[in-house]
C-alpha positions in Angstrom: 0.0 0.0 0.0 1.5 3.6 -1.0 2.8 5.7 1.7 1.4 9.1 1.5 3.6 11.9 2.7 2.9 15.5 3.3 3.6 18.0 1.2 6.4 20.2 2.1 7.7 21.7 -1.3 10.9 20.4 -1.1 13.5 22.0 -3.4 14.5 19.4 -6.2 18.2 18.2 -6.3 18.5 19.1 -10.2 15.1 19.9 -11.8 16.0 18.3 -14.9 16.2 14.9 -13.6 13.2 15.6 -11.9 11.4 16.1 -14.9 13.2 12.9 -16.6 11.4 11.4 -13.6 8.1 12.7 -14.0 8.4 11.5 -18.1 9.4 7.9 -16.7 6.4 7.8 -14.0 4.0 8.7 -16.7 4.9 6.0 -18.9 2.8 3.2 -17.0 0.5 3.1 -13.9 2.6 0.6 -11.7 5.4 1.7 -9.2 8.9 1.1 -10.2 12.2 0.7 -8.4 14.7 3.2 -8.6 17.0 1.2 -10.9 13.3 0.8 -13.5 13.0 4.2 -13.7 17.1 4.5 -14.1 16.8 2.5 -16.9 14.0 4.2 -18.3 15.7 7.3 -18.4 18.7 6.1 -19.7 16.5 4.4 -22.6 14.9 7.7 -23.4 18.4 9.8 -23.5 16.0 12.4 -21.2 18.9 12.8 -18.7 23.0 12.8 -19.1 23.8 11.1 -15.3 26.8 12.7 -16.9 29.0 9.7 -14.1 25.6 9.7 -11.7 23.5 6.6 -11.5 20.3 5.3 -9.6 21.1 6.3 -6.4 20.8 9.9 -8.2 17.0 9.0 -8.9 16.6 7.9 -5.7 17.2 10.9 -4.0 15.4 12.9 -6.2 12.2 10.6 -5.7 12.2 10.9 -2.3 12.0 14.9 -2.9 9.3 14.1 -5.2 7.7 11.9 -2.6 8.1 15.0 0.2 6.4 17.2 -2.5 3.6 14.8 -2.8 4.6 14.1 -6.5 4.7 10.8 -6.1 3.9 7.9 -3.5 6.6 5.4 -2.0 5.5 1.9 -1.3 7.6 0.3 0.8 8.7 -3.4 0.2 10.9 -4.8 2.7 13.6 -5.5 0.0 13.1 -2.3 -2.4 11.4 0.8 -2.3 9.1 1.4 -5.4 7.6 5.0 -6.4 4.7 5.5 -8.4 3.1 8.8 -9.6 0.0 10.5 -7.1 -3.3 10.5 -8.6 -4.8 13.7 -9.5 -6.9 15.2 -7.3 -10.7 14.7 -8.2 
């Protein structure tokens, strides 16, 4: 079950990556691991990690996630973000 946090506008790390995120998150309705959404990116060319990697996404998902952009659902092994629903 997501995890929803307050929002706390949280500045992002690097708003680019950010928005490679948001492109990624959009692309399907399940939650993905950091290194799924990595990967996505990567396949896309929407962000040059320019020497970062998934640990990079990471931390800007949990931004997101103190935004309220997205929600974190917490597996004991992984966590795995997926995008919040709009607001009815």
């Amino acid at each position: 079950m997501p995890v929803e946090r307050k929002k706390t506008t949280v500045r992002s790390l690097n708003p680019d990556l950010r928005r490679a995120c948001r492109i990624a998150l959009m692309e399907a309705s399940d939650t993905f691991s950091e290194y799924d959404i990595y990967s996505r990116i990567v396949r896309r060319g929407s962000f040059d990690f320019a020497g970062g990697n998934a640990a990079d996404v990471a931390k800007e998902l949990d931004a997101m996630v103190e935004d309220g952009e997205v929600w974190l659902a917490n597996n004991p092994a992984l966590h795995h973000w997926q995008r919040t629903p709009p607001k009815a």
